[in-house]
VOBAGU-905775 format. One line per 10 residues: number of its first residue (from 1); their letters; for each residue x, y, z of N, C-alpha, C. Coordinates in steps of 0.05 Angstrom, whole numbers, plus 5000, padded with zeros to 4 digits. Example, Ala and Ser with C-alpha at 12.3 -4.5 7.8 and 13.67 -1.06 7.14 Angstrom:
<recs>
1 = as = 5264:4886:5156:5246:4910:5156:5264:4934:5156; 5257:4955:5142:5273:4979:5143:5258:5001:5157;
</recs>
This chain:
<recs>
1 = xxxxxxxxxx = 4446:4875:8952:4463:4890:8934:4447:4898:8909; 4446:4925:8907:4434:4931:8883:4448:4919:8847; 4423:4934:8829:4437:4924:8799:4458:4934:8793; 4470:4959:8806:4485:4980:8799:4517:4960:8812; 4509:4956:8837:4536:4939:8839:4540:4922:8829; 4520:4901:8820:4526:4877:8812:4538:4886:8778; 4531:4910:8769:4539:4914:8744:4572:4925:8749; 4583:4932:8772:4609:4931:8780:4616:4910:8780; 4613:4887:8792:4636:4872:8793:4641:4861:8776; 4663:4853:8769:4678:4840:8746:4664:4817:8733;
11 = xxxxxxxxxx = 4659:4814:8715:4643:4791:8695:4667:4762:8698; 4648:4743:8704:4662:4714:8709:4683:4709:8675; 4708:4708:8674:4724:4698:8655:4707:4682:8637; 4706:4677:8607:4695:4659:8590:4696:4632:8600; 4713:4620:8595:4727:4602:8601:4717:4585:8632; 4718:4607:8647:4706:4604:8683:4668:4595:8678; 4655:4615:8662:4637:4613:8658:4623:4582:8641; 4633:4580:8626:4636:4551:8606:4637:4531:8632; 4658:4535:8639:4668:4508:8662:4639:4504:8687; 4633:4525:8690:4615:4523:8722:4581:4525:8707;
21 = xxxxxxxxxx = 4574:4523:8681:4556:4517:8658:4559:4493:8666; 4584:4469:8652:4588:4448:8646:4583:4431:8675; 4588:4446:8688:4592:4426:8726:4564:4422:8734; 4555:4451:8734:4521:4453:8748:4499:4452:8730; 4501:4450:8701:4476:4452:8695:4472:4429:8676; 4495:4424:8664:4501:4395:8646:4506:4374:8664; 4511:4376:8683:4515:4356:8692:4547:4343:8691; 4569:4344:8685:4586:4332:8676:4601:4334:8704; 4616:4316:8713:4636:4317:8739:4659:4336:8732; 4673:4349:8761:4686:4359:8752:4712:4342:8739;
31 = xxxxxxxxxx = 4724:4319:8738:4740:4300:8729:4730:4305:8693; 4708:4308:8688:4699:4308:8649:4707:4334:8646; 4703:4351:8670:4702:4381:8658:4736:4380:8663; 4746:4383:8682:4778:4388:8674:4785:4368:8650; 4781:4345:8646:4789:4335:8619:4777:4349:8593; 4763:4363:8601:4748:4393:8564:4774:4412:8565; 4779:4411:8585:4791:4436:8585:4821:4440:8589; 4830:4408:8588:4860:4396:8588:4873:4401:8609; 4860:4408:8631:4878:4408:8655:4865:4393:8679; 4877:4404:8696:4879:4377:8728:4861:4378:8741;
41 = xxxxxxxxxx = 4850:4357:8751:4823:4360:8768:4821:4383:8789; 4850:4377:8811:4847:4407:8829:4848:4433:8821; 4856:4428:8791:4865:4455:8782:4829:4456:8775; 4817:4450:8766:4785:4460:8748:4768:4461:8775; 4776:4437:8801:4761:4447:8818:4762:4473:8839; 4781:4481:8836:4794:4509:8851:4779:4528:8822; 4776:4522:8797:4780:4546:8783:4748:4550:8786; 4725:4522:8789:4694:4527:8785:4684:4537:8817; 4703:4529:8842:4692:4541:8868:4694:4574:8871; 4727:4582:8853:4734:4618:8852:4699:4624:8835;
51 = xxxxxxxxxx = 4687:4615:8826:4674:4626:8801:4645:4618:8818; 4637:4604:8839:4617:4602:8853:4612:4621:8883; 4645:4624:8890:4641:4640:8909:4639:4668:8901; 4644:4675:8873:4649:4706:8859:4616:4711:8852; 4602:4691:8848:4574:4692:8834:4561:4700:8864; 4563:4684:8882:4553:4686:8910:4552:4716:8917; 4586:4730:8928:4593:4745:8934:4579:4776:8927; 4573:4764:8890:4564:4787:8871:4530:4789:8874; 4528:4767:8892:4483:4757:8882:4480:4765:8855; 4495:4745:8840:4486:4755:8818:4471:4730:8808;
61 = xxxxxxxxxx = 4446:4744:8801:4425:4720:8797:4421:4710:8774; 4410:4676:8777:4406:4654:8749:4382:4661:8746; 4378:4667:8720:4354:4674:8700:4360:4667:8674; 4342:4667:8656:4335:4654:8628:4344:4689:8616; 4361:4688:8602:4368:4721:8588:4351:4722:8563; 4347:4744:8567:4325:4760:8547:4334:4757:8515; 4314:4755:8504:4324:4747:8474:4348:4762:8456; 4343:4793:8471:4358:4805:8457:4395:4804:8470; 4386:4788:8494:4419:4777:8502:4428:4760:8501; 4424:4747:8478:4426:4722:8464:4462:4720:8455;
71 = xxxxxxxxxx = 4451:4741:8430:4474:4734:8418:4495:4746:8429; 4504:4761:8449:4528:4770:8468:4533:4742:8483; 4517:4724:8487:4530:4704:8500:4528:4683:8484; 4529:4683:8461:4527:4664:8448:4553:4639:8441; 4571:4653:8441:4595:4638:8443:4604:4616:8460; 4587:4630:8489:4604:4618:8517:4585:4591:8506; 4559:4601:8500:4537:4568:8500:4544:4553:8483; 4559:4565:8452:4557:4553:8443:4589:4534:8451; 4599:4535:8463:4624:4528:8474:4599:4507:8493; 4593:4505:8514:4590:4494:8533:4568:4464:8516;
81 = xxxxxxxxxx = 4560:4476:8485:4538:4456:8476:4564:4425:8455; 4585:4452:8442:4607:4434:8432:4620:4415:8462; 4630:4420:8483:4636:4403:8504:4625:4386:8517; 4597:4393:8513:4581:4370:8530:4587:4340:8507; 4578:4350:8476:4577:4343:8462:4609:4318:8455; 4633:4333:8460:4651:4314:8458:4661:4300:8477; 4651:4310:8507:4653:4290:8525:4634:4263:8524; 4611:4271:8509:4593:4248:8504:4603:4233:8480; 4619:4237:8460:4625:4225:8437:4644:4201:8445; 4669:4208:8456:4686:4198:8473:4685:4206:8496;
91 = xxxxxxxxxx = 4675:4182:8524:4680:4197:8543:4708:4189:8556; 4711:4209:8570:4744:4211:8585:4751:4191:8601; 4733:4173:8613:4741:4159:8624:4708:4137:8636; 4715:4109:8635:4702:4085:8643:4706:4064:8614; 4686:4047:8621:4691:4019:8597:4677:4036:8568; 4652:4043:8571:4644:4046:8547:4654:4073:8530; 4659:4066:8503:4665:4091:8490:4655:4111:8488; 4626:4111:8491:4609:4137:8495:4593:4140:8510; 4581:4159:8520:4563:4169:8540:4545:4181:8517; 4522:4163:8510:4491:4172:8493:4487:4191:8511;
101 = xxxxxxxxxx = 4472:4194:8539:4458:4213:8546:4465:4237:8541; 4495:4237:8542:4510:4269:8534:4514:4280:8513; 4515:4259:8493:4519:4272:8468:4493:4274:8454; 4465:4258:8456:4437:4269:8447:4432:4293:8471; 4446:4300:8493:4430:4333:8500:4446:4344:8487; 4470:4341:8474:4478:4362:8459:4466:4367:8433; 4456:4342:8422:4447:4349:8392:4411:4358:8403; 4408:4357:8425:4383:4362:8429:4380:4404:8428; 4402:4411:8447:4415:4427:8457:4412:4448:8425; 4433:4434:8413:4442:4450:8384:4414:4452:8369;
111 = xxxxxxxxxx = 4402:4427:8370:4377:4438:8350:4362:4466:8366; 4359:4471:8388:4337:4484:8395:4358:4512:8394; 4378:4516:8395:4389:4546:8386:4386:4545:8356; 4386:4528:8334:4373:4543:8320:4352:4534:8303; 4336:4535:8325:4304:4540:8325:4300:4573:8335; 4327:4579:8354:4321:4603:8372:4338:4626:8349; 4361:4616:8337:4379:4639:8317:4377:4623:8288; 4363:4614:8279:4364:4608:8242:4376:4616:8227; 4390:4646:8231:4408:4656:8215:4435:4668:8229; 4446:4650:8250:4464:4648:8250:4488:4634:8248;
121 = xxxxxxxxxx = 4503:4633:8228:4520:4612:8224:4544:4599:8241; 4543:4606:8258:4558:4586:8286:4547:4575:8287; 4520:4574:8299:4500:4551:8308:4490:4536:8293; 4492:4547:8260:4488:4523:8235:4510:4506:8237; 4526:4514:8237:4561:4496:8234:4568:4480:8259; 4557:4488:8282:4552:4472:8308:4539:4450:8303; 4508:4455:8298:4492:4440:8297:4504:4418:8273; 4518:4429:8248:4532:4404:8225:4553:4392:8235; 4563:4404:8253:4592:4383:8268:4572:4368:8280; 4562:4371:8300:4549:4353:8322:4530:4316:8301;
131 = xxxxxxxxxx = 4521:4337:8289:4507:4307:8263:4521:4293:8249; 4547:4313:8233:4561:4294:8220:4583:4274:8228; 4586:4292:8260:4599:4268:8282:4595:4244:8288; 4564:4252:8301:4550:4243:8318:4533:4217:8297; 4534:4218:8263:4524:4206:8243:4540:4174:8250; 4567:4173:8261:4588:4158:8252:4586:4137:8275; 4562:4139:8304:4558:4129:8324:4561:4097:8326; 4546:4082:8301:4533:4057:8306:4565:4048:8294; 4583:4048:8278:4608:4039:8268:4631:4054:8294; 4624:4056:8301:4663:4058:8325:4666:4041:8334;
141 = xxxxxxxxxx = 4651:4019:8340:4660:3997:8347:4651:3970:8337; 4666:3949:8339:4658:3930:8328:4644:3906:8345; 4631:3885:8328:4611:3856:8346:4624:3869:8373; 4658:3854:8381:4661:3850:8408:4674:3870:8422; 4664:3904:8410:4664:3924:8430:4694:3936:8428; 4713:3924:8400:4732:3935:8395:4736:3958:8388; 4747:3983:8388:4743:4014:8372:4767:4017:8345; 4747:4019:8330:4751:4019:8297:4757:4048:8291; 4780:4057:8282:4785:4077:8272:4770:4084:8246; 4769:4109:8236:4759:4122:8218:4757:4103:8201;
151 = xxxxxxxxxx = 4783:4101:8184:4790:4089:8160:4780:4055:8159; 4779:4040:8188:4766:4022:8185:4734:4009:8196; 4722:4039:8195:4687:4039:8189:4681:4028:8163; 4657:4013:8171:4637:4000:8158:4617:4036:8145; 4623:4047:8129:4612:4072:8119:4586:4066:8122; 4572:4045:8119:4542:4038:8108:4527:4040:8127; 4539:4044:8153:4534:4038:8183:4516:4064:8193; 4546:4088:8177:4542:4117:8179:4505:4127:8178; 4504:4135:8190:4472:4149:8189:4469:4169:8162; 4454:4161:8146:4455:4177:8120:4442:4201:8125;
161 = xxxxxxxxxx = 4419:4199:8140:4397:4225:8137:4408:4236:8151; 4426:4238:8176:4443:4259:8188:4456:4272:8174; 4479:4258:8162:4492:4264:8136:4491:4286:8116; 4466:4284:8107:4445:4294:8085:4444:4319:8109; 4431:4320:8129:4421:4346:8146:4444:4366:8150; 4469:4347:8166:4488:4364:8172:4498:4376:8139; 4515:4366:8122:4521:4369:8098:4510:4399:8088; 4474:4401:8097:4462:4426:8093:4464:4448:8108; 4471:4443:8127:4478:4457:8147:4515:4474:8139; 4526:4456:8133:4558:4460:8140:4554:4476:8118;
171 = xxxxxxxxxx = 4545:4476:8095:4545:4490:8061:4544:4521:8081; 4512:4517:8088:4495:4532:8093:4519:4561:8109; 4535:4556:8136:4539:4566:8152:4569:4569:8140; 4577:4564:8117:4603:4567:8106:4602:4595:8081; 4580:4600:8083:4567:4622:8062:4579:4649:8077; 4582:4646:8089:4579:4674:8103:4610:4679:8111; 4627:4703:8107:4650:4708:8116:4649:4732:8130; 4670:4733:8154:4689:4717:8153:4683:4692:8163; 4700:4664:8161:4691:4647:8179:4689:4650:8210; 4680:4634:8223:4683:4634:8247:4688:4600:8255;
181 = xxxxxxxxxx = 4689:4592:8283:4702:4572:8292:4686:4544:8282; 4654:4545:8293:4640:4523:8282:4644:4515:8253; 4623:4537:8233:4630:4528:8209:4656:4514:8199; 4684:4525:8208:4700:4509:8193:4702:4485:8211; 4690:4473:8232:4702:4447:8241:4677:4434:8230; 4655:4452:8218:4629:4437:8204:4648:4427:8173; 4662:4445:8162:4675:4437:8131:4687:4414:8140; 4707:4408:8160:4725:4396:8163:4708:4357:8174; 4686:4363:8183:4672:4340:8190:4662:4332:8159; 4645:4346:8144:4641:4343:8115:4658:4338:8101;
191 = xxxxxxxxxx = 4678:4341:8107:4695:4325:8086:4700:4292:8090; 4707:4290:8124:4706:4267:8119:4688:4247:8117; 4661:4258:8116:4634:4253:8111:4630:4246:8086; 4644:4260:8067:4633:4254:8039:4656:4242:8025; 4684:4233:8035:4693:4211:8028:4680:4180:8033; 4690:4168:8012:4672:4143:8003:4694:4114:8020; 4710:4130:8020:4734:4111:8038:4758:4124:8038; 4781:4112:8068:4800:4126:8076:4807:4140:8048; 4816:4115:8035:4832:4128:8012:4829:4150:8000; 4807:4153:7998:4789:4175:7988:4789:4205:7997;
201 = xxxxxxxxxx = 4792:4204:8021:4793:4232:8036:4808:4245:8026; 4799:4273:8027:4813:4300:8010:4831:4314:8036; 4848:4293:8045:4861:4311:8070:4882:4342:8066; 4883:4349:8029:4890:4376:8030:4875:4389:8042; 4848:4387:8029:4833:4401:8035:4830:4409:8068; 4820:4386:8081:4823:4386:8113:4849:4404:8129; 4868:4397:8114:4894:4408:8119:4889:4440:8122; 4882:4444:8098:4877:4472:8099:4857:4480:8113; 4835:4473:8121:4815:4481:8143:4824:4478:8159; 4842:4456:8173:4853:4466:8199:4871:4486:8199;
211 = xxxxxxxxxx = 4882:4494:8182:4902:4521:8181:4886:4549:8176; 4858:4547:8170:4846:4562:8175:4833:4574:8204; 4823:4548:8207:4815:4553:8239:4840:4549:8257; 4860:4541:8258:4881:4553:8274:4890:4582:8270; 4883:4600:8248:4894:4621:8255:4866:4640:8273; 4845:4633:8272:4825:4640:8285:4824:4630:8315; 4833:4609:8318:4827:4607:8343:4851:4580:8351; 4874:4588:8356:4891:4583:8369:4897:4566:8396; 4888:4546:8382:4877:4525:8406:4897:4497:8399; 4908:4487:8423:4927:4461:8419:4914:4443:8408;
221 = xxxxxxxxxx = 4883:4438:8420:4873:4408:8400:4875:4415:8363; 4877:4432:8371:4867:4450:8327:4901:4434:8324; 4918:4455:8346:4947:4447:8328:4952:4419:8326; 4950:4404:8342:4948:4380:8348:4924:4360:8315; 4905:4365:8316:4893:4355:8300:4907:4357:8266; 4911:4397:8271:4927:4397:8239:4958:4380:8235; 4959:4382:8262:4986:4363:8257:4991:4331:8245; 4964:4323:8253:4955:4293:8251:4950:4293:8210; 4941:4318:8216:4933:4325:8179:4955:4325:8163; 4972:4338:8167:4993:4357:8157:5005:4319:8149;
231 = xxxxxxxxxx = 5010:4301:8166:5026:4276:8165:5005:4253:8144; 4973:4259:8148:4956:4250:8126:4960:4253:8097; 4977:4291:8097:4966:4295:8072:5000:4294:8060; 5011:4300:8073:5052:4303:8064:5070:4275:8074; 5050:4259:8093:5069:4238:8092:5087:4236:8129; 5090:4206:8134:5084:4208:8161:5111:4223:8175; 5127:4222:8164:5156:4242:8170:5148:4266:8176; 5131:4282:8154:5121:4315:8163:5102:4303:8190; 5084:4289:8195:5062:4289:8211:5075:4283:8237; 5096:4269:8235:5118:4271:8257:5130:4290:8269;
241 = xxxxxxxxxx = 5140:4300:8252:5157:4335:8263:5139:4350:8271; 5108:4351:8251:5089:4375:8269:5083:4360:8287; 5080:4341:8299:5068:4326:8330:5095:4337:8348; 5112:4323:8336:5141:4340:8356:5144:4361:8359; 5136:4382:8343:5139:4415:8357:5110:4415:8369; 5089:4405:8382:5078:4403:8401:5085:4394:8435; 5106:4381:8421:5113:4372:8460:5112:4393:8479; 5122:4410:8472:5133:4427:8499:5107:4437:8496; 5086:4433:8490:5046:4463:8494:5049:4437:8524; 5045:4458:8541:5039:4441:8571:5008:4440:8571;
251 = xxxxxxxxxx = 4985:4448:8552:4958:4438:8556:4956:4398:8540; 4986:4405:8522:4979:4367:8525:4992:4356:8535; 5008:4363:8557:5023:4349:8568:5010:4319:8576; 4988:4323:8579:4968:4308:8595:4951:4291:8578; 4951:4294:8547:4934:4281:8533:4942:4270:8512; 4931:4245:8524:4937:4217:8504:4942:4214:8480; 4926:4232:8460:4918:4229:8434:4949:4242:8423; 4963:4255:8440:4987:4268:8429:5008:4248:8429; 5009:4227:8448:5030:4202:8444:5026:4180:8426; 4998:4183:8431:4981:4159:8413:4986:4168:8383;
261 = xxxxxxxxxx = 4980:4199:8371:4982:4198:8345:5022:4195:8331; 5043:4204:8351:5063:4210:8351:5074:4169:8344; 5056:4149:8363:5061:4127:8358:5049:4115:8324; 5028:4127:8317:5019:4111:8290:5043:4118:8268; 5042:4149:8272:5067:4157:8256:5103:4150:8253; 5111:4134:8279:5131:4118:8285:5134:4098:8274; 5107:4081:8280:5093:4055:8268:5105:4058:8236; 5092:4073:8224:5091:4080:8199:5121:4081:8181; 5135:4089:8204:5164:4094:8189:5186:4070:8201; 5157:4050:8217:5187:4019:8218:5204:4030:8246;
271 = xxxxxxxxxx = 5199:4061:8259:5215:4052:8287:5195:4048:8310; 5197:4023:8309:5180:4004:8329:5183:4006:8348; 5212:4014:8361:5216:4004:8391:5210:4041:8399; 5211:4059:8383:5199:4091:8395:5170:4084:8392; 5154:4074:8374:5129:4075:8377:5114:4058:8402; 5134:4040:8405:5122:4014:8429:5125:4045:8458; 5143:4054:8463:5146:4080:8473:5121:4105:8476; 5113:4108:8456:5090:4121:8448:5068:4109:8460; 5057:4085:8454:5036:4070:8460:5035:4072:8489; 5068:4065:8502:5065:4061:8534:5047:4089:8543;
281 = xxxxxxxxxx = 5064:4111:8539:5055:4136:8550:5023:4143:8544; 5019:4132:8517:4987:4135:8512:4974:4127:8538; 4981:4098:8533:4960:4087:8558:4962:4095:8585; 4992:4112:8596:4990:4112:8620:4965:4142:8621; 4969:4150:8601:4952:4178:8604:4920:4179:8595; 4907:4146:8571:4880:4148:8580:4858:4139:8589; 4834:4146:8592:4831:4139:8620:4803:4117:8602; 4791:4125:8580:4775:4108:8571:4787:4078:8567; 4768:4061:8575:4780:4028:8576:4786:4018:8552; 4760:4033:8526:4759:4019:8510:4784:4025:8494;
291 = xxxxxxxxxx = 4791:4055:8488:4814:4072:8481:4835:4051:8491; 4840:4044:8512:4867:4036:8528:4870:4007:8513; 4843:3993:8508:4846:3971:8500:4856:3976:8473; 4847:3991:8463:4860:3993:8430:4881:3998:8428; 4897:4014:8447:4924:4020:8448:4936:4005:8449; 4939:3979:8473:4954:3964:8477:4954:3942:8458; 4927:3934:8446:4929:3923:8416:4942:3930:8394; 4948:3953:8393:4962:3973:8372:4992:3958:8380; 5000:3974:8405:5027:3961:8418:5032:3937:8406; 5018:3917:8418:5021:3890:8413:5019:3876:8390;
301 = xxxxx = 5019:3891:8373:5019:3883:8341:5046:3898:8327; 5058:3908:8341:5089:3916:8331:5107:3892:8336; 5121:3889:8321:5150:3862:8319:5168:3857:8345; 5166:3842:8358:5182:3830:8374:5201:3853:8378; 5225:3853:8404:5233:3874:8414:5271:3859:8397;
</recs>
């Protein structure tokens, strides 16, 4: 088939493309990749075979794209470098909380785009999420492998010179308007980077970055995350009602972190026997051990029935 057809047939969906990136060249199973992408294993594996037999069909051939077709695809990569990246931070499922090999090819990944774009600020704000994340490694868990929430890290633990790097980065890639998706989840990592403790966090601020990047990019974990904010910064009643007008998004039907945060905030307001509720559903839905163990510790620290 000539170039002329292959320039007919229909270009693989974003989304399709990201996914069958994440399967064949990162490495990730398809079980990590439907969990990036909040849906069901048969469902991601039907959606990465449509997208191998369409590549087939089309001979449309794997090559290294020319410099100057960089930045037209720069999105999908930089999508496929943030996923590898948070399946390695937390992985979706086994005992240990993280998968190192996946999340250093991501920060490996991010540094060398920009080595390749320097002046582009996605890939600065990429590259400052991924460090000021990825800074917080050696404190998520504690001596006997327990997982420590934010607020109860050992800060000192935190990797400073990452810190310091990303920090330059997130400034850096926040210069430039309009925003786009990285930079503000680069602001939104710097903030809680340069609080000195929970207490401390400027969760207006955060608040409002996630209401920024939700109107840019309209994504359930965003609503979901601002929701978790919205109850940080107004108090756990509001952080309740926005988790509750989430139920019915069927991309979380499936994800933990939506029962799990719906239980701290239950917790919070003394109704114990809905949050012991919450916890159950957490755990039936995740799949990391260490996560599950924290849950049911959570559970099990609420008052007698």
């Amino acid at each position: 088939m000539g170039a002329g057809a292959r320039r007919r047939c229909p270009a693989l969906a974003p989304d399709a493309r990201v996914a069958l990136t994440l399967r064949l060249l990162c490495g990730l199973t398809t079980p990590e990749v439907a969990s990036a992408f909040l849906t069901s294993e048969p469902t991601m594996a039907a959606r990465i075979t449509r997208a191998k037999k369409k590549i087939a069909a089309a001979r449309i051939p794997y090559r290294v794209p020319r410099p100057d077709e960089l930045p037209e695809r720069l999105a999908a990569v930089l999508d496929v470098v943030h996923l590898v990246f948070t399946t390695g931070h937390t992985a979706p499922s086994g005992d240990a909380l993280q998968r190192r090999d996946l999340a250093e090819r991501a920060l490996d990944l991010a540094r060398m785009l920009r080595l390749l774009l320097p002046d582009e600020p996605s890939v600065a704000g990429l590259l400052a999420l991924i460090l000021l994340t990825d800074a917080r490694r050696h404190a998520r868990i504690d001596a006997s492998g327990r997982l420590l929430r934010l607020g109860e890290q050992d800060r000192s633990l935190w990797e400073r010179n990452e810190i310091s790097e990303g920090l330059a980065l997130a400034h850096e890639s926040l210069r430039r308007r309009p925003y786009t998706r990285y930079p503000l989840m680069a602001g939104i990592a710097a903030t809680h980077a340069t609080a000195p403790a929970r207490g401390a966090t400027d969760w207006a601020q955060i608040l409002a970055l996630y209401s920024e990047l939700i109107a840019i990019w309209p994504s359930p974990i965003v609503a979901l995350n601002r929701a978790i904010a919205v109850g940080e910064a107004q108090g756990p009643a509001a952080g309740l009602a926005a988790l509750n007008a989430l139920a019915a998004e069927p991309q979380l039907a499936g994800y933990h972190y939506l029962p799990a945060a719906r239980a701290e905030y239950l917790r919070r307001l003394d109704r114990h026997e809905e949050a012991r509720l919450a916890y159950d559903e957490a755990l039936l839905l995740a799949g990391n051990n260490t996560e599950r163990e924290f849950l049911a510790a959570r559970r099990d620290e609420l008052p007698p029935h």
